[in-house]
N, C-alpha and C positions, 0 to 999 in steps of 0.2 A: 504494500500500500504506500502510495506516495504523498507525502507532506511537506507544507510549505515553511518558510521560516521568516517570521517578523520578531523585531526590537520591540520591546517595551513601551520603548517612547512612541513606536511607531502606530503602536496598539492602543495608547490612551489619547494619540492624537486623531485617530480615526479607527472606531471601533466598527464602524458599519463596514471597510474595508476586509477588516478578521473576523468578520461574518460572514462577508463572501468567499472569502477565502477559504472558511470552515467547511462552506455546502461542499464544498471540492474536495475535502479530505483533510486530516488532523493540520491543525496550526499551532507549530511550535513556537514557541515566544520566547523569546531569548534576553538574558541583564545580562553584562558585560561579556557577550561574547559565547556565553553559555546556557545551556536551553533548561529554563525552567518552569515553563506550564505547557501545556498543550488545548486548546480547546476544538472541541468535537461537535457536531450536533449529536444532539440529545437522545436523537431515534438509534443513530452508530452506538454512542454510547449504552443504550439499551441491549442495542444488537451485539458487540463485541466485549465487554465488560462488566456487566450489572449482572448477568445471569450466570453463572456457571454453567460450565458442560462442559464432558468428556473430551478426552485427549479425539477420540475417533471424528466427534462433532468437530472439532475444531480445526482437523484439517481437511475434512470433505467440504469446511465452508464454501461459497461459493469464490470467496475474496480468498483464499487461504494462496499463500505464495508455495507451496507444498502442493499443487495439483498432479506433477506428473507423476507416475508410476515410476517405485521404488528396485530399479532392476542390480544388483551389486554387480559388480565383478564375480570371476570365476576363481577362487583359487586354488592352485594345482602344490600338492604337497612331493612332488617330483624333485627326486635330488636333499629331500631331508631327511637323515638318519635318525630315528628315534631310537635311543636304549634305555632300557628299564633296569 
């Protein structure tokens, strides 16, 4: 999920701006340089935070960055000696 990043100052001088900003995805808000709020609409925040659910739920989300199918590598124990 992609997020935008505004100043503090940037935030109290135009808050209608990190509204619009919000509808679009989390807004980080940053004091000196360093992020410390984020503000969400209300319904994301319902939808990704306020509810618990399962590890399963959370990655078949529809937003979940975790969609593709989980294929590993093959590995070949060829050429290891084991001794007991």
């Amino acid at each position: 999920m992609a997020y935008a990043l505004m100043t503090s100052a940037d935030f109290n001088q135009n808050p209608s701006k990190a509204k619009k900003a919000a509808n679009e995805g989390p807004l980080v808000i940053t004091e000196h340089g360093e992020a410390s709020y984020v503000l969400v609409r209300y319904s994301d925040f319902e939808n990704n935070w306020k509810k618990s659910r399962s590890l399963y739920d959370a990655l078949r989300h529809k937003d979940s960055r975790f969609d593709d199918d989980f294929t590993p590598e093959r590995v070949s124990f060829e050429g290891r000696d084991v001794e007991f």
